[in-house]
C-alpha positions in Angstrom: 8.0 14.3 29.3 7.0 13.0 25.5 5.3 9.8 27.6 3.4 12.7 29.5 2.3 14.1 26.6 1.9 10.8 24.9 -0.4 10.0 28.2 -2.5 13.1 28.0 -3.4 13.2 24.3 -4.9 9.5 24.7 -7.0 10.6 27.8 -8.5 13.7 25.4 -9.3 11.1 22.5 -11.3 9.5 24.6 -12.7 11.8 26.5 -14.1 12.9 23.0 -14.4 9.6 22.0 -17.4 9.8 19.5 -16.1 13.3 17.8 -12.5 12.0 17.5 -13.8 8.4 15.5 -16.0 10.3 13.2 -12.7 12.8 12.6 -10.3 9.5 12.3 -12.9 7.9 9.6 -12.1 10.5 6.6 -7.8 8.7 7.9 -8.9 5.5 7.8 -10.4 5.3 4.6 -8.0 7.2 2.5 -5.1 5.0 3.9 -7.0 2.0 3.5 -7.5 3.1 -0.4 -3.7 3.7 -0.5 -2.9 0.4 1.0 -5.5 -1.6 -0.7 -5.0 0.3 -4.1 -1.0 0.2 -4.1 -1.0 -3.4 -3.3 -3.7 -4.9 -5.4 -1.9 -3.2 -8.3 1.6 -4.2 -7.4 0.0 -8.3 -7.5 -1.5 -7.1 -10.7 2.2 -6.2 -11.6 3.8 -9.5 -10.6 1.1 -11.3 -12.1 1.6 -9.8 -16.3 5.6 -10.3 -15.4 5.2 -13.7 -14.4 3.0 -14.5 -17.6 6.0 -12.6 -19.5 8.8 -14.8 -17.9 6.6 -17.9 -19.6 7.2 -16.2 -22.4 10.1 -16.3 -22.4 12.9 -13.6 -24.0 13.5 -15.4 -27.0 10.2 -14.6 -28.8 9.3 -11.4 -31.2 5.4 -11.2 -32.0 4.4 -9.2 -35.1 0.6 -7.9 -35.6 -1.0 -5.5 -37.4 -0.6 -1.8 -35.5 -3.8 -1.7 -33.7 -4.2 -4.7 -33.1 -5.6 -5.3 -29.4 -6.2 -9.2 -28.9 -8.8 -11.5 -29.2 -12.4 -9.4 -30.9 -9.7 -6.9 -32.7 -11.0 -6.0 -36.3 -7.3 -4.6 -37.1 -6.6 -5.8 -40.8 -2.8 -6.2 -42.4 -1.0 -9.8 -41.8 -1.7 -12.3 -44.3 0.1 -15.6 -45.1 2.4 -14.3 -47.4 3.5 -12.4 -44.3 4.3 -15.8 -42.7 5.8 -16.9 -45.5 8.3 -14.4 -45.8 9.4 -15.0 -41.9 9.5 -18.2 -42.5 12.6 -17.9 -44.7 14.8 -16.3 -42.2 16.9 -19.0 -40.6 17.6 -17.0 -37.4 13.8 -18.6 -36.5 13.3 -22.1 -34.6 9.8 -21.7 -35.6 7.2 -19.1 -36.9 3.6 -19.4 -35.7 0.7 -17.8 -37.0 -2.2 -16.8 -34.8 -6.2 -15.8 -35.2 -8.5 -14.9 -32.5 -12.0 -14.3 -32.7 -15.1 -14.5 -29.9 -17.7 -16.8 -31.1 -20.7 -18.6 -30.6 -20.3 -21.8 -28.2 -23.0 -24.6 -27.5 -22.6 -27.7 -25.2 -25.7 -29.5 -24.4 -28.4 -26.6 -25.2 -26.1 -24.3 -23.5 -24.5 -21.1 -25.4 -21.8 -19.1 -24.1 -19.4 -16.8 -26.5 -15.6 -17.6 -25.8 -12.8 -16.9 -27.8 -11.6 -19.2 -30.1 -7.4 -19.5 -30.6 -5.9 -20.8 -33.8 -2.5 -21.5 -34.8 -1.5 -25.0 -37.4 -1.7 -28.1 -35.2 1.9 -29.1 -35.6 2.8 -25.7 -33.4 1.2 -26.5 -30.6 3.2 -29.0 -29.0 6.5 -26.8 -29.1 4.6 -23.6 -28.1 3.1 -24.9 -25.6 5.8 -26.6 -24.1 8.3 -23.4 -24.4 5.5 -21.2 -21.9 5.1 -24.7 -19.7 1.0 -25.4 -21.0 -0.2 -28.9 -20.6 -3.1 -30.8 -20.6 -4.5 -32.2 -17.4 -6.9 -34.6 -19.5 -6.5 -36.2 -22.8 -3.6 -35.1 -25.5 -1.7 -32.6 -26.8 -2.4 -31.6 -30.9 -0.5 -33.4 -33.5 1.0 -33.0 -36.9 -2.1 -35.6 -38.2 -4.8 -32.9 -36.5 -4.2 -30.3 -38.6 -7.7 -29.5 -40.9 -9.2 -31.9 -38.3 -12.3 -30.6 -36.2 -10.7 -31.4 -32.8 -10.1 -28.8 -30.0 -8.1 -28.5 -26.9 -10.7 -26.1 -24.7 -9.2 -24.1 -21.6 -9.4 -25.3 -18.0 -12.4 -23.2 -16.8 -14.5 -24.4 -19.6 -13.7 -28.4 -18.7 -14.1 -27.6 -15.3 -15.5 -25.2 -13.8 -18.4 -22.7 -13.8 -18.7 -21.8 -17.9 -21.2 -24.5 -18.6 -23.2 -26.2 -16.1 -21.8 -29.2 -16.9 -18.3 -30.5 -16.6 -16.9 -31.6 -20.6 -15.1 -34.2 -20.1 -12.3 -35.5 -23.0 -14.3 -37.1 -26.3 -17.2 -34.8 -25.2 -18.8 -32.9 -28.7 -19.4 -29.0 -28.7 -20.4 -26.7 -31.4 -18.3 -23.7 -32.2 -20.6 -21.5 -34.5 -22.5 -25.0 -35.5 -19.8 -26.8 -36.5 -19.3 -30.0 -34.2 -15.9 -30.5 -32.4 -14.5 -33.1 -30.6 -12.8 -32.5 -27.3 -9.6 -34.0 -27.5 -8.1 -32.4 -24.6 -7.9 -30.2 -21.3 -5.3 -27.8 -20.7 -4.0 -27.6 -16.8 -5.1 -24.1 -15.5 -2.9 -21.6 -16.5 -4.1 -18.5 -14.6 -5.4 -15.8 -16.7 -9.2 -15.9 -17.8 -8.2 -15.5 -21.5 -6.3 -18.7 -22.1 -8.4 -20.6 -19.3 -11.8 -19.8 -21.3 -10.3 -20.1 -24.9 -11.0 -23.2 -27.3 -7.8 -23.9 -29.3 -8.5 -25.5 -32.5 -6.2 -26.3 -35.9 -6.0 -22.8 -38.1 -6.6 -24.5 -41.4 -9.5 -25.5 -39.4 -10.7 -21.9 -38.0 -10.0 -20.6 -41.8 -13.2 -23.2 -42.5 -15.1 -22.3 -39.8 -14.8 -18.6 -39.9 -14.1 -17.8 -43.4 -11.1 -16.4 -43.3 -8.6 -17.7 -46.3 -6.2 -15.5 -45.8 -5.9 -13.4 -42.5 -3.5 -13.4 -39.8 -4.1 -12.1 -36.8 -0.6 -12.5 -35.2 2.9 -14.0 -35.5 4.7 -15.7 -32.9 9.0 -15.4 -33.9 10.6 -18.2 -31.6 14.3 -17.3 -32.2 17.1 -19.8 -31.9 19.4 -19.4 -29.0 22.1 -16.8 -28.7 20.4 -14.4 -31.3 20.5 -10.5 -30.2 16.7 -9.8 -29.9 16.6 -6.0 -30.4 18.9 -6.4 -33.8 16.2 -9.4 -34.6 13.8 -6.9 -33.9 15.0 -4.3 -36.5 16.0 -7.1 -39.1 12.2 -8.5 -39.1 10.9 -4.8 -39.9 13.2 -3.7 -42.4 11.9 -7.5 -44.2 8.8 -7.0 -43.7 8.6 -3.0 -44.7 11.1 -4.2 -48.0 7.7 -6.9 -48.6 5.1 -5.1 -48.0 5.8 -1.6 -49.0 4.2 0.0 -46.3 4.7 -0.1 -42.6 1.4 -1.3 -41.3 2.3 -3.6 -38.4 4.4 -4.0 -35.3 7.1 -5.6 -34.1 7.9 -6.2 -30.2 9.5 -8.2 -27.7 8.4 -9.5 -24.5 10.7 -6.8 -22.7 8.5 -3.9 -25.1 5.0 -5.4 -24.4 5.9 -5.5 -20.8 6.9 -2.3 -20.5 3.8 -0.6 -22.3 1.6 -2.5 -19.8 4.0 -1.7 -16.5 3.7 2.2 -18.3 -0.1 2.0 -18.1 -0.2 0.7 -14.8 2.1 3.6 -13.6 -0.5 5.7 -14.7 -3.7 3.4 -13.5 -1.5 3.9 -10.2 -0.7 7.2 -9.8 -4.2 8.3 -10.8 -5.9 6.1 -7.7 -3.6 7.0 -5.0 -4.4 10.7 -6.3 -8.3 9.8 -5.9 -7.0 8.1 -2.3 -5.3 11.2 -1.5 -8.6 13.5 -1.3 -9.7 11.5 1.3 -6.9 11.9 3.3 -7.2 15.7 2.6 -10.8 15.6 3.8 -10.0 13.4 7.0 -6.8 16.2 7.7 -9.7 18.9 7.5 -11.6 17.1 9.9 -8.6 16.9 12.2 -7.9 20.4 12.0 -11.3 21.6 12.7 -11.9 18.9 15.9 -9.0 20.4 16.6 -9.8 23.8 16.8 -13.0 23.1 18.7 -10.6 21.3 21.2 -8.5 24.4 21.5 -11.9 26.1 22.2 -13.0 23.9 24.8 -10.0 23.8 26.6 -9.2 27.4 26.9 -9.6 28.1 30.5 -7.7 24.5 30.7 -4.7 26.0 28.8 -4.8 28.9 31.1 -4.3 26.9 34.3 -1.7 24.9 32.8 0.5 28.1 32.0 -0.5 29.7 34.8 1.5 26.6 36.9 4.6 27.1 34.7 3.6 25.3 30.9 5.5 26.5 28.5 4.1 27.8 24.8 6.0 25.0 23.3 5.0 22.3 26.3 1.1 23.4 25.1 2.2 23.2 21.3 3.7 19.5 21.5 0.5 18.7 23.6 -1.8 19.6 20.7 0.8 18.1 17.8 1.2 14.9 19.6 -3.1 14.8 20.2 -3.5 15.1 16.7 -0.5 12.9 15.6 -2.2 10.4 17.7 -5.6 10.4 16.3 -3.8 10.2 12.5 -2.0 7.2 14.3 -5.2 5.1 15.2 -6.4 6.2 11.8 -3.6 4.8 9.9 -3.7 1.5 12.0 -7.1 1.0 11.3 -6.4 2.0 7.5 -4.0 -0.3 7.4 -6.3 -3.3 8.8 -8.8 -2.2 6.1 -6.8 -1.9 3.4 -5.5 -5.1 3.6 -8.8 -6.5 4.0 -9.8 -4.8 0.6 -7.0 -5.7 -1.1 -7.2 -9.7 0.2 -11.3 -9.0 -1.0 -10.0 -8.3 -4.4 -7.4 -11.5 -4.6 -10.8 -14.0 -3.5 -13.1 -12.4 -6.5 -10.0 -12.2 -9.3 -9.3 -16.2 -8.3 -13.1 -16.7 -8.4 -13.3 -15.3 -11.7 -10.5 -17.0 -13.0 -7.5 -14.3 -12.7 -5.3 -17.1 -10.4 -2.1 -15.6 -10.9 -3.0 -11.9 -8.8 -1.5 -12.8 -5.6 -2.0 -10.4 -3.2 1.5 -9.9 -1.3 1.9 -7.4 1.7 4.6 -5.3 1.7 5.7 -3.9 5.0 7.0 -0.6 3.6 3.7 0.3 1.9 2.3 0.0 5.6 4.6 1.9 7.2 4.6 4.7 4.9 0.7 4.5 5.0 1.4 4.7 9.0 4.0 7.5 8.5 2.2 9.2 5.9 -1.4 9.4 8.5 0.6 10.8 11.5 2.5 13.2 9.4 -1.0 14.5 7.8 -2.5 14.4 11.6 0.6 16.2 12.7 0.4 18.6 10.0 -3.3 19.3 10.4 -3.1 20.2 14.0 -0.6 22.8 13.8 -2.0 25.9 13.5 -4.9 25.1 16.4 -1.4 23.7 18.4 0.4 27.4 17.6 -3.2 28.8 18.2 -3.4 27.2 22.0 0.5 27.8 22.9 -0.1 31.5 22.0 -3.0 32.3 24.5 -2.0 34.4 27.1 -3.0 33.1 30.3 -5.1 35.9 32.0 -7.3 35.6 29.1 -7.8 31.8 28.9 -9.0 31.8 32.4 -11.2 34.6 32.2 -12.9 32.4 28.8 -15.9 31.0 29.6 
């Protein structure tokens, strides 16, 4: 009997071919926002916990509270700051950081890129402990430091940032003062550290001005040390120093869950704006619909008046309607992945490598589930509407 049914809703879809596609396009394109929009941010998800298991769990970085990255104009670290980390011995090594965007030239070319500091003998073990390496040239040493030579990110050797490719011993100017390439780091997968020049900090303090200010410190702790009690012990040092409580201190684990905590939101908040489309597409099931109802009055009559059932009239309606949020989801879920694939192609082209977009069958199937249900759901009061006409009546409609 459900096959019947099954059988007869498909021949009245297509029988109202054109009015059932236009109702099945407000479907398609709020499950093909779900889909797309659920998946792109789930690769989006991966992709800042993969950089975070590079990191490593071993690591505390301390900034000034406000600070946001690269371009920040957050004041509070200084060296002394450093200096005082330095003297706990619960560290392998401490690492100070500046960031600024600034004013690039290679062969009559200028781009602005941001320019990452730390002292030359730290980047050989910092780099090694998140795997970086270079795929031409050498890595810093001790005997750089104060020296106006710079390790430039992979995009910049490479590919599209100048027209042409800079090659290891190649010069550029960084705010007019001449550098010499000494090296090119192996992609790494996030625009930020595949556009950044990395230069010596006793260096950038020349360059920029900048005698005293830190931007950031990396904490590299020894093995086996208790990170959340390394946590508190570097604040209360750092509050007893400073008098005043003007920076933070966080983990990878903390940093990862801020950003997972925005991207809840980011989430929640498109799959809402996804939502209204499916609400409009279930009103445009409801009212096709009722003008089926309509048409098929005297039809409805004929069909009780041979012995149908008010619940054999209701499934027929439910299961037309669950069909036509069935071919909407399908084609939804062919979109969606489309879009979501479309979004992968121009992050890798614009230098975001590590978003891989990864289907997950459940997403589709509740996408799937989640169209019929609304189609189902939409057509039931035009269904209870048909399986309550009384049969003398529908055949005298006209």
């Amino acid at each position: 009997m459900i096959k019947d049914y099954f059988k007869f809703a498909v021949v009245s879809v297509k029988h109202r071919s054109l009015r059932a596609w236009l109702t099945i396009i407000g479907i398609v394109i709020g499950v093909a926002a779900i889909i797309s929009l659920i998946t792109v941010s789930q690769g989006m998800q991966y992709a800042i916990e993969e950089q975070f298991d590079m990191l490593g769990t071993n690591r505390l970085f301390v900034a000034p509270k406000g600070f946001q990255g690269p371009g920040s104009t957050s004041e509070g670290l200084t060296e002394d700051d450093v200096d005082i980390l330095e003297e706990m011995p619960e560290f392998k090594y401490v690492s100070p950081g500046l960031y600024r965007t600034a004013q690039v030239e290679f062969h009559d070319q200028v781009r602005f890129l941001t320019i990452q500091a730390m002292p030359a003998e730290d980047y050989t073990e910092a780099f090694a402990d998140v795997d970086f390496d270079v795929e031409e040239g050498r890595m810093f040493r001790s005997s750089d430091g104060s020296s106006y030579n710079t390790i430039i990110g992979y995009r910049i050797g490479y590919k599209d940032v100048f027209d042409d490719t800079i090659s290891v011993k190649n010069k550029i100017l960084v705010n007019d003062y001449e550098f010499k390439v000494i090296g090119i780091l192996e992609e790494i997968g996030n625009s930020q550290d595949d556009n950044a020049i990395n230069i010596d900090l006793e260096t950038y303090r020349e360059v920029f001005d900048e005698p005293d200010k830190v931007d950031a410190i990396t904490l590299t702790a020894k093995p086996g040390q208790d990170m959340e009690a390394l946590k508190e012990k570097v604040e209360r040092k750092l509050e007893n120093a400073r008098d005043d409580e003007n920076f933070q201190v966080m983990t990878s684990a903390n940093i990862l869950e801020q950003i997972n905590n925005v991207l809840g939101i980011i989430q929640v908040v498109l799959v809402g704006i996804a939502a209204i489309s499916i609400l409009v597409g279930s009103i445009g099931i409801m009212n096709s619909m009722y003008t089926s109802v309509l048409e098929r009055t005297k039809e409805i009559g004929i069909m009780k008046s041979v012995g149908a059932r008010n619940s054999d009239i209701l499934l027929i309606f439910l299961v037309e309607s669950g069909v036509i949020g069935f071919i909407g989801g399908v084609f939804g879920i062919i979109l969606g992945t489309g879009m979501a694939y479309a979004v992968g192609f121009i992050a890798q082209q614009a230098g975001f490598s590590l978003l891989k977009i990864v289907l997950d069958y459940k997403i589709m199937l509740f996408g799937l589930g989640f169209a019929v249900i609304i189609g189902m759901g939409s057509g039931v009061f035009p269904a209870y509407k048909a399986s309550k006409l009384k049969p003398v009546d529908a055949l005298r409609y006209e």
